[in-house]
N, C-alpha and C positions, 0 to 999 in steps of 0.2 A: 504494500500500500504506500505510496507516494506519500509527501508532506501535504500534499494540498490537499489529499484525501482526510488525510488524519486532521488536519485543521477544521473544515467542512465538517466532518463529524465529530469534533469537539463543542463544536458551534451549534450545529445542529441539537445534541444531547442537552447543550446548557438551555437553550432554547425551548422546548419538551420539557425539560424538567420546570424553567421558571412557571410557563404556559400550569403545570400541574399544580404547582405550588398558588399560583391565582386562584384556580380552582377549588384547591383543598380548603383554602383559607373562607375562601366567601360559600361554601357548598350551602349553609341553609339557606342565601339568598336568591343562589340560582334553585332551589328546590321551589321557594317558595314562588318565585315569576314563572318557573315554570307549571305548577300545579297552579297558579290563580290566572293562565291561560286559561286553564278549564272549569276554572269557576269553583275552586275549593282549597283549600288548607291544609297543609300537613299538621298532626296532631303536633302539639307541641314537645312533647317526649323524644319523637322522632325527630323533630328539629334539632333537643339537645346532643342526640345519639351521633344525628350529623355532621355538627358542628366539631364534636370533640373528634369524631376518623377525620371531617376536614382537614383540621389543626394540625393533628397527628401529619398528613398526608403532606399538608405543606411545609411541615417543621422537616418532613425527613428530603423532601425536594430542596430546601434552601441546605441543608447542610452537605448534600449530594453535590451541592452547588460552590459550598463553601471550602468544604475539605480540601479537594486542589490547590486551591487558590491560598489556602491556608498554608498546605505543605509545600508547596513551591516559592512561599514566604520563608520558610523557616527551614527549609531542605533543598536547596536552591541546583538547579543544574549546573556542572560543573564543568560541563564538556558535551558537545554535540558525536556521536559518528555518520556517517553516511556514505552513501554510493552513490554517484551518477556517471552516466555511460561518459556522455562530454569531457568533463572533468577529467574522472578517474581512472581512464583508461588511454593505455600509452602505445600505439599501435607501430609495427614496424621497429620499433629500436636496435641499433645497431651495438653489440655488444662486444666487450675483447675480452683477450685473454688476461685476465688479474697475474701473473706471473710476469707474461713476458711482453703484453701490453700490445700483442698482434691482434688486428680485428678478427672476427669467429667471421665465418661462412653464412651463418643463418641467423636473422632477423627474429626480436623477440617481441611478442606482443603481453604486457604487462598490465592488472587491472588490480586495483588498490580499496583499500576501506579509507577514508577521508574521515580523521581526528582533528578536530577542533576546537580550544579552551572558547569557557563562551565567560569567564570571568579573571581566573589568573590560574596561575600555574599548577597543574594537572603531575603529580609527580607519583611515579613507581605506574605510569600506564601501561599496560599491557594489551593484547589483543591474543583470539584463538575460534577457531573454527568450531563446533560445537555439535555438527549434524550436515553433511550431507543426503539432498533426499533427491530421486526422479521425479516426476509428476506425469503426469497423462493430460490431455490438451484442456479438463476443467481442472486443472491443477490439485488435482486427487494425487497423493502421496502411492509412487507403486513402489518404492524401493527406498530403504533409509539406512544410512549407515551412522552411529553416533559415537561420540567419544569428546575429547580436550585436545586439539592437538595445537602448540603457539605458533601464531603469525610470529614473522618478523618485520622490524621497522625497515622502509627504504630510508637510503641505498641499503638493497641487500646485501651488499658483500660487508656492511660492515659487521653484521652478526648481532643484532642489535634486539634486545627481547623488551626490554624498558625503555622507557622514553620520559624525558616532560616534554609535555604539550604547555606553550609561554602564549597567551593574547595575540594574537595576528604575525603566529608563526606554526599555523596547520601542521602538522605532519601524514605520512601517509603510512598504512599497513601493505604491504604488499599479500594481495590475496590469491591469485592465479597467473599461471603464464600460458603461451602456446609457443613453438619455436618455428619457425619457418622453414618447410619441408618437413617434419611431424608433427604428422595431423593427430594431436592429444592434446588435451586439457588439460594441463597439471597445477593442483593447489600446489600453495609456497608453504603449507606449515610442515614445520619441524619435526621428526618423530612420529610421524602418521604412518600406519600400517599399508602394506599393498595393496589391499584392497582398495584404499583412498584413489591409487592412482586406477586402478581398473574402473573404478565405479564409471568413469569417466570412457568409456571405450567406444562404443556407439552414437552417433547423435540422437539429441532430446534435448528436453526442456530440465531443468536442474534449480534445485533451490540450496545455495549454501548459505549456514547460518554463524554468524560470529557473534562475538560475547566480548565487547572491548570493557576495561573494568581502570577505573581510577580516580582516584580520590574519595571512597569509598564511594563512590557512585559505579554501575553498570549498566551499559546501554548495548541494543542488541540490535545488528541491522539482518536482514535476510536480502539477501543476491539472488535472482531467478537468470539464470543464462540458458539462452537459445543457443543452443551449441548445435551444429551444422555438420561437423564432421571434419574439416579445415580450421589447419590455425590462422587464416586471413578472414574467418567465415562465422561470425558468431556476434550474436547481442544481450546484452545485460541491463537489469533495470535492478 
């Protein structure tokens, strides 16, 4: 789900919820304009009856309302992650050899998790993969594979498992590659069993899940790649 989905239906929910809360609060006056449309009265008993689930109904709507806004007061986020195709993805890169500093023969395409402090400095950050899964075209789960396995930070060659993330200085996860002339998908985490790289063998639609964690905060992005079958051949949201 996109930010603008998630915003949309943040908006949406607060919106429903106040909508219920007007309601709950005024219920025996809308009882009563509605029954003296037809010409009678609700007993009074049952006005009290109303009144009080009203109350109850609007008390629980405003603090449904409140809560967030209360915890993001006092629990504040501390750091964004995210994915976007545009951005985070690095296509064609031409790589060398780290020894002897000769270009490599084959072209690397690179796609990243995007860490970002949204206050100050983000320290002991981490990132890791968490679950790869298949899907089927209504993105029904056919196949999953789960575990912990660590991202590392770009540059990769530096070997880099922690990080801080400083105010308008993003850093990026390196989360998958593809290398020009083989055709595979390969995540970049560390210590992942074979099967990680096989999951990846045929083209489909693929959802990888990472779990970036810092400052005791934890944020979780999910990657759907349309993988094609080629490493020049492939899209991710």
């Amino acid at each position: 789900m996109g930010n603008f989905w998630r915003v949309f239906l943040r908006v949406a929910i607060t919106i429903v919820l106040a909508v219920f809360a007007a309601l709950g609060f005024g219920a025996d006056w809308w009882v009563r304009s509605v029954m003296g449309w037809w010409g009678t009265n609700p007993p009074e008993p049952t006005v009290t009856l109303l009144r009080i689930a009203g109350a109850a109904v609007g008390v629980a709507c405003i603090c449904a309302i409140a809560i967030p806004l209360i915890w993001a007061v006092f629990h504040p986020r501390r750091f964004s992650a995210s994915f976007n195709f545009q951005r985070d993805v690095e296509a064609a890169v031409i790589q060398f050899n780290i020894r002897t500093g000769q270009q490599l023969p084959n072209r690397t395409t690179f796609a990243h998790i995007h860490v970002e402090s949204v206050r100050r400095n983000v320290t002991a950050c981490t990132g890791a993969i968490a679950a790869l899964e298949k899907l089927d075209v209504q993105d029904r789960v056919m196949e999953r594979l789960d575990g912990t396995c660590q991202l590392v930070w770009a540059p990769r060659e530096h070997v880099q498992i922690q990080q801080i993330v400083a105010p308008n200085l993003p850093q990026d996860l390196d989360l998958f590659r593809t290398v020009e002339g083989i055709n595979k998908l390969e995540v970049l985490s560390i210590g992942h069993p074979k099967s990680w790289l096989d999951f990846f063998v045929s083209p489909g639609r693929y959802r990888i899940t990472v779990v970036v964690h810092g400052g005791n905060r934890t944020e979780i992005v999910r990657v759907i790649v349309n993988w094609r079958g080629r490493w020049d051949d492939f899209d991710a949201a």
